[in-house]
C-alpha positions in Angstrom: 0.0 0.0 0.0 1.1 3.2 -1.1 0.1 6.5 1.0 1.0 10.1 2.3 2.1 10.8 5.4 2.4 14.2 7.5 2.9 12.1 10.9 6.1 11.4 12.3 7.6 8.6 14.4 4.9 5.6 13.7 4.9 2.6 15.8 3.2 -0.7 14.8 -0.9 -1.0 15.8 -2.1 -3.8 16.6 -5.2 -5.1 13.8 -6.4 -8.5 13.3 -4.8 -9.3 10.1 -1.4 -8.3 10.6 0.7 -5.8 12.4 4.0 -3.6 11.3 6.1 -0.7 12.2 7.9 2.1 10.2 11.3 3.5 11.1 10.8 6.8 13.1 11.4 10.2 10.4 10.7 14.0 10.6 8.5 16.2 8.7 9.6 19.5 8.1 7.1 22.9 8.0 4.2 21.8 5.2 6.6 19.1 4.4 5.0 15.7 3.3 6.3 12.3 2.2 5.3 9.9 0.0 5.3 6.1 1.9 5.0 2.7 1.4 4.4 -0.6 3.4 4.7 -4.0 2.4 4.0 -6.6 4.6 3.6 -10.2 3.7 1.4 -12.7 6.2 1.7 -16.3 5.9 0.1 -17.9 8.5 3.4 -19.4 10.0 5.1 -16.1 11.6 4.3 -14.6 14.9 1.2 -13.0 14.0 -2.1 -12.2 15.1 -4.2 -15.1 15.3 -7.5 -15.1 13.6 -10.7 -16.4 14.3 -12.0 -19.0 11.9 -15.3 -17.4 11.3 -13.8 -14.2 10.2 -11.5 -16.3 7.9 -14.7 -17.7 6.4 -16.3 -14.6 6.0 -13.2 -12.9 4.2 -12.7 -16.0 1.9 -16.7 -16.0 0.8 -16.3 -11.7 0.2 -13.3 -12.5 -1.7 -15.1 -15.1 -4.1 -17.7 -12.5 -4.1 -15.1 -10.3 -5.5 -14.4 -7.7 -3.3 -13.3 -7.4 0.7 -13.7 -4.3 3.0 -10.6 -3.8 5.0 -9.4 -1.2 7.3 -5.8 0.4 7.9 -4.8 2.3 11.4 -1.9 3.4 12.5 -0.9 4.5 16.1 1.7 7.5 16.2 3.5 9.0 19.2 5.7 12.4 17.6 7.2 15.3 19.4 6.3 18.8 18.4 9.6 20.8 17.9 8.3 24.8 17.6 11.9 26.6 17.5 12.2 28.4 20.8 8.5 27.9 22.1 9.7 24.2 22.8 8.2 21.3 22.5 5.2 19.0 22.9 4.5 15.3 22.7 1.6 14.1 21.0 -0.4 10.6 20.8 -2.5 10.2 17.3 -4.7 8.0 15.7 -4.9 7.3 12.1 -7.7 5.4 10.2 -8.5 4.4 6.8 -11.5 2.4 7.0 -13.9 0.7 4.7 -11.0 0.1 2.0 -12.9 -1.9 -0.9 -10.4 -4.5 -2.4 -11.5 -5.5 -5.5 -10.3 -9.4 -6.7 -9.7 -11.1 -10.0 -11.4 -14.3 -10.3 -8.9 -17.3 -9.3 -6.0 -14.9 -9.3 -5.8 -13.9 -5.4 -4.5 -10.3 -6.9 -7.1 -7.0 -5.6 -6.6 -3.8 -5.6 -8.3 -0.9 -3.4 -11.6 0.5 -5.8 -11.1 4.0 -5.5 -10.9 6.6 -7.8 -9.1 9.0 -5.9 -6.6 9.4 -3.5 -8.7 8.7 -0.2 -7.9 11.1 3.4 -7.5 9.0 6.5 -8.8 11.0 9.6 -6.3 11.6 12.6 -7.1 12.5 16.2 -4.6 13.7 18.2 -4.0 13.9 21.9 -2.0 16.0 23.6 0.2 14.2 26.4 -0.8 16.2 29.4 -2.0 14.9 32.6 -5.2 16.0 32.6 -5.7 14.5 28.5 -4.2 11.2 29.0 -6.1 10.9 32.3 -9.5 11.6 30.5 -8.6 9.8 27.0 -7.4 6.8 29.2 -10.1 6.0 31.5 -12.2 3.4 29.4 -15.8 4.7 28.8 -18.9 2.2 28.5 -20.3 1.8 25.4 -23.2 3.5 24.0 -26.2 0.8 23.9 -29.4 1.9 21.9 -32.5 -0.5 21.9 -33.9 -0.6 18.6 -36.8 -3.0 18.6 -38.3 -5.6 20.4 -40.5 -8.3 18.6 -42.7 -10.7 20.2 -44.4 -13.5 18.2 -46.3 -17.2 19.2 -46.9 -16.0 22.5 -48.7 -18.5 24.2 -48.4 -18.4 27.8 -50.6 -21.0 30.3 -50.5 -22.2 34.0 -47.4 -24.3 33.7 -45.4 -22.9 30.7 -44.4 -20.0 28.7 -43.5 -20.1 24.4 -42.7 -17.3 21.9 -40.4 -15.7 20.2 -38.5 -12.7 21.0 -36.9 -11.1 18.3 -34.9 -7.5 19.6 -32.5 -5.3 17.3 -30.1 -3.3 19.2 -27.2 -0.8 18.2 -23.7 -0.9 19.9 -21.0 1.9 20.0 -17.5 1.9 21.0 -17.3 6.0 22.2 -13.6 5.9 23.0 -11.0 7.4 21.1 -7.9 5.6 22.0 -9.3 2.1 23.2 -10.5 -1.1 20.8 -13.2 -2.8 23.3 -13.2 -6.4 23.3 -15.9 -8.5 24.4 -14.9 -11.6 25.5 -18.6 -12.9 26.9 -22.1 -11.6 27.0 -24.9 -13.5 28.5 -28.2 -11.8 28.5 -32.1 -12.2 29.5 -35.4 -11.3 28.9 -37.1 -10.9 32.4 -40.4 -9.6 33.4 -40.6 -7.9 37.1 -37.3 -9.5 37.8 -38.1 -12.7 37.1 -36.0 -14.1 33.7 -38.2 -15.4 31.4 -35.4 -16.4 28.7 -31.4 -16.3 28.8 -29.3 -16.4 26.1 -25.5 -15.8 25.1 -23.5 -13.6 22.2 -20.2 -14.3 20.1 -17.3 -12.5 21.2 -16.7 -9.5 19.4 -14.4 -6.3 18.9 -15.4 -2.6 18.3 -12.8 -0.8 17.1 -12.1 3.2 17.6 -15.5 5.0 17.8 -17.2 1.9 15.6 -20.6 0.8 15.9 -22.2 -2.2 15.3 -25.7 -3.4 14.7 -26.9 -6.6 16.7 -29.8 -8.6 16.3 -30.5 -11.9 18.6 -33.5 -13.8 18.1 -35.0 -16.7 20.8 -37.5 -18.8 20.9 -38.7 -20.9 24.0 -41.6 -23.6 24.4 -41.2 -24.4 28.3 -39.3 -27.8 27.5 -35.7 -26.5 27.1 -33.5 -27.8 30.2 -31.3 -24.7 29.3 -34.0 -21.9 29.9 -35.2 -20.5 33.3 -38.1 -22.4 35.2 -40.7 -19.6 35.6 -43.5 -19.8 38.1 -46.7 -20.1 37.8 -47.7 -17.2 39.6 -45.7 -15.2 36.9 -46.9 -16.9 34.3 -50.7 -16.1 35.4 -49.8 -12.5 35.6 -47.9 -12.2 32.4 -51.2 -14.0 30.6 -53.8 -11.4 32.3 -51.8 -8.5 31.1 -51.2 -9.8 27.8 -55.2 -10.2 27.9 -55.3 -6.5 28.9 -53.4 -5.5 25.8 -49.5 -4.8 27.3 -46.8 -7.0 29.0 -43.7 -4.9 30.6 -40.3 -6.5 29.6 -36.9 -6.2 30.6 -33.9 -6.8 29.0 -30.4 -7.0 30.6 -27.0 -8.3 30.0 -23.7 -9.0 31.8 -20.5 -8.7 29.7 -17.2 -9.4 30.6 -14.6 -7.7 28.4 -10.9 -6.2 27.9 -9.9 -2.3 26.9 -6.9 -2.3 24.2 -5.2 0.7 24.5 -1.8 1.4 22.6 1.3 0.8 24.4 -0.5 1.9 27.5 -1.6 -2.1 27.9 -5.2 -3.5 28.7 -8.0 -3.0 31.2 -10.4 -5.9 32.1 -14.1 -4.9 33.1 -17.5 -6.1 34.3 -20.3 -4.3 32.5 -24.3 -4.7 33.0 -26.1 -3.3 30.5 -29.9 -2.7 31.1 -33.1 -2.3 28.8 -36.1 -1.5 32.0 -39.6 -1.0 31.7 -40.1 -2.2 27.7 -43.9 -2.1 27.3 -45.1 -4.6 24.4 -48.4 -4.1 23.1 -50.2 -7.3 21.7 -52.7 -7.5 18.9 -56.1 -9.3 20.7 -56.1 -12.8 20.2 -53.1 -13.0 17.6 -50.3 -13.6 20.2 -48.1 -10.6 18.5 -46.6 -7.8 20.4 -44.3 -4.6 19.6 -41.8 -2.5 22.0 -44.9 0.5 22.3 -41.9 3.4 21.8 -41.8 7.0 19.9 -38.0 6.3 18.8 -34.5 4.3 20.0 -34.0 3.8 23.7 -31.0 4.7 25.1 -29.8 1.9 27.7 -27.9 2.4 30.8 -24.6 0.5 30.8 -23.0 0.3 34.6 -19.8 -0.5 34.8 -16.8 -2.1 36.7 -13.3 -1.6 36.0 -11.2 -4.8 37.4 -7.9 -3.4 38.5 
């Protein structure tokens, strides 16, 4: 790859496919140089390890004939400003949602661009007060989309349907990838969990968001899903009868803050969607999160030092 660089003194950043570093180099005033990496993976170095399913996933985009991939580069320069000193500076660079283009058979793409394409670059200034406030990890940004319920059919002993919610995810930090190591999550109603289920690991990467969607369905004969009682049950079926149910949805997430050379930070997080009225269609055992827009959920959370 070919680019143009006006930041000095890069150091490799870590990304899932492979890593590299460029030999520190100064930039004089409205200077700019013309670079170029090549980096060759093979599977056999000491690189970073993949997951299978994102190999699959880039292998089926590639016979499709074309793979999005995304470039960033972590710089830490010094400021030289003739007798007015100095100052040391942190930045981020990113070049996302690089098309590659692929010949059929061949293995050979090229970025699909018709232009030469800016990367943006934030910058942090090293003070105290900065790298205290850029380093402290913030919780992500949880929006509830949509809740769906279908086949409700709720008697004396047991409890089936199918809960379908859409949700949006956002990593709010600047200088720290989030990874999510393991997310179990419910569906309860007045405390009382109704279903339970568990997400993929997953990264967000600088101020990325992601759309989720998870989709259960129970019958009251799983051995994996909670045992509700009957008391709840009659009480969920009356208001269901009245027209609305109030849901719940929570989660507990265990995951790891990446930042920079400044090493990792492991936290606890419990997200939590209260108070989600559904209202039901009479007799047709389908229901819909009754809401004017997105909800925004509170995320509490733990940092494990």
């Amino acid at each position: 790859m070919a680019f143009t660089v006006e930041n000095p003194n890069m150091v490799s950043w870590g990304n899932p496919l492979a890593t590299y570093s460029v030999e520190p180099f100064d930039l004089g005033l409205k200077e700019q140089r013309l670079m170029r990496v090549k980096i060759s993976r093979t599977g056999l170095q000491d690189e970073p390890e993949m997951k299978v399913s994102d190999l699959e996933e880039m292998n089926k985009q590639r016979e499709d004939g074309a793979v999005s991939l995304k470039m960033e580069m972590f710089a830490w320069a010094t400021y030289k400003k003739g007798w007015w000193g100095t100052e040391d500076v942190m930045m981020e660079a990113h070049c996302l949602d690089l098309r590659v283009g692929f010949l059929p058979k061949f293995g050979f793409g090229c970025c699909i661009s018709l232009r030469p394409m800016t990367c943006s670059t934030g910058i942090v200034t090293l003070l105290c007060v900065a790298m205290a406030t850029s380093l402290v990890p913030q919780p992500p940004k949880i929006k509830l989309n949509s809740l769906l319920v279908s086949k409700i059919n709720v008697s004396n002993t047991k409890l089936g349907a199918n809960f379908d919610v859409a949700f949006t995810i956002e990593n709010p930090n600047l200088v720290s990838w989030i990874y999510f190591d393991h997310i179990d999550g419910s569906i309860s109603y007045k405390d009382n969990a109704l279903i339970t289920y568990s997400l993929d690991p997953f990264v967000l990467g600088l101020k990325e968001h992601r759309m989720m969607r998870v989709k259960i369905s129970v019958n009251g004969l799983q051995e994996d899903q909670p045992v509700v009682k009957e008391r709840v049950l009659e009480e969920i079926h009356r208001q269901r009868e009245d027209g609305a149910v109030n849901f719940s949805l929570e989660m507990f997430a265990r995951a790891t803050y990446r930042t920079g050379w400044w090493g990792t930070k492991s936290v606890l997080m419990n997200p939590q969607c209260l108070d989600l009225r559904v209202g039901f269609l009479p007799k047709v055992g389908f229901g819909s999160w009754i809401s004017g827009g997105p909800m925004t959920c509170a995320v509490p959370m733990l940092i494990d030092d």
